[in-house]
C-alpha positions as CSV (number, residue, x, y, z in Angstrom):
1,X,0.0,0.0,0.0
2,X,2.8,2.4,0.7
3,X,5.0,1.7,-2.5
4,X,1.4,2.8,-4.8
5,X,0.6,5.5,-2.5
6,X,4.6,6.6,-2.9
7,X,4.2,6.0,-6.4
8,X,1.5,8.6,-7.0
9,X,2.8,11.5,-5.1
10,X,5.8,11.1,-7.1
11,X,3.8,10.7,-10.3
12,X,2.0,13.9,-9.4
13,X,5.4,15.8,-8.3
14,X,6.8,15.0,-12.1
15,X,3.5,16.7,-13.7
16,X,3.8,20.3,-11.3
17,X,8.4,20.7,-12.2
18,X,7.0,21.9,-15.8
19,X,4.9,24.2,-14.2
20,X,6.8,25.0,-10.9
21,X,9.5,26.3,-13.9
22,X,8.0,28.2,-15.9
23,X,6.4,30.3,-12.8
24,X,10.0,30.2,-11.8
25,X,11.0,31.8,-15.3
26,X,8.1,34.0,-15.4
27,X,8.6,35.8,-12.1
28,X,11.7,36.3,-12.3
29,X,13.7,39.4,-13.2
30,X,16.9,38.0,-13.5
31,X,20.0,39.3,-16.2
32,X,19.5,35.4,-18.2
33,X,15.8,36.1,-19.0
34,X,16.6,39.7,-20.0
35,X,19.7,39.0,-22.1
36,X,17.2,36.2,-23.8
37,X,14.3,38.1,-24.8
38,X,16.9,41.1,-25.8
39,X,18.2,38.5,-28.0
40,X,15.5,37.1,-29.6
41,X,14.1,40.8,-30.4
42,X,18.0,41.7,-31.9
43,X,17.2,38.7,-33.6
44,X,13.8,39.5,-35.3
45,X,14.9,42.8,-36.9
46,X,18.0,41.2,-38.2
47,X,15.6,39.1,-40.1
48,X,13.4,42.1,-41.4
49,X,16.5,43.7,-42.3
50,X,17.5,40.6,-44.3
51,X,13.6,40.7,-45.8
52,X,14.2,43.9,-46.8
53,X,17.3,43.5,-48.6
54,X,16.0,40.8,-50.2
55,X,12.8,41.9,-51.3
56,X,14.9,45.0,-52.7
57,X,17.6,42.7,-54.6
58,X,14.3,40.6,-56.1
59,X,12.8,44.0,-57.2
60,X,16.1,45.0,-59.2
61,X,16.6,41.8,-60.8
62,X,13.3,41.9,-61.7
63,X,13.5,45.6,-63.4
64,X,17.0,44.6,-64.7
65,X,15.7,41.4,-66.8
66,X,12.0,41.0,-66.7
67,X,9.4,38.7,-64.8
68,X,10.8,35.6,-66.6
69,X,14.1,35.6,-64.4
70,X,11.2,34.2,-61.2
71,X,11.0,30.7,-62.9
72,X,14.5,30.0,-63.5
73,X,15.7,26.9,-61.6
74,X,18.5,29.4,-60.3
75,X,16.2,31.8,-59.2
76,X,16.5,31.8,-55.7
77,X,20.3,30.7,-55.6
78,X,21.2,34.4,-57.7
79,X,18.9,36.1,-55.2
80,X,21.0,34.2,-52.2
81,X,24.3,35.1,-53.5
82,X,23.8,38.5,-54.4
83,X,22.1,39.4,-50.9
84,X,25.4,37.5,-49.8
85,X,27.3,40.3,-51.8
86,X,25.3,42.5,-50.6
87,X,25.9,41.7,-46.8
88,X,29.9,41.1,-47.3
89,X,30.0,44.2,-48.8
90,X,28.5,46.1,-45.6
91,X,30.5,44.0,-43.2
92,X,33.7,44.8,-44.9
93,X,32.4,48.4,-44.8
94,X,31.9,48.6,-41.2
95,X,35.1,46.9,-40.0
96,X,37.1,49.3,-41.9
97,X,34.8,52.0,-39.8
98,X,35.6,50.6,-36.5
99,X,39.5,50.6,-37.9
100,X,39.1,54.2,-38.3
């Protein structure tokens, strides 16, 4: 009788740690949880920076050639390199900045 009864407290300890953590995240103000969530926000306009550069180089090639380029095969490789360029270009651009 003891070992079942032992059994289900244990059983019901293992289903409340998910939740004893995340109210343990949640409420806390600690530096990890802030440098996280100021990462994942970094993060997200990195990306709509990248969309945006993209969208622009897709809008030139599209100008520069015609609609047609958008079913080559290729299509989204050229796009991919030339933002890659693109993006090699700025880097190189702002380390010689910080030389400065």
């Amino acid at each position: 009788m003891f070992g079942l009864k032992h059994f289900k407290l244990v059983k019901k300890l293992k289903n409340i740690q998910p939740q004893l953590d995340w109210l343990q995240f949640s409420s806390s103000k600690n530096s990890k949880k802030d440098k996280l969530l100021s990462s994942i926000i970094a993060d997200n306009k990195f990306i709509a920076e990248d969309l945006k550069i993209r969208a622009m180089v897709e809008d030139m090639l599209k100008k520069e050639f015609s609609e047609e380029i958008t079913k080559m095969k290729s299509y989204d490789f050229l796009v991919d390199s030339v933002v890659n360029k693109l993006k090699q270009k700025q880097l190189a651009a702002s380390q010689t900045e910080d030389i400065d």
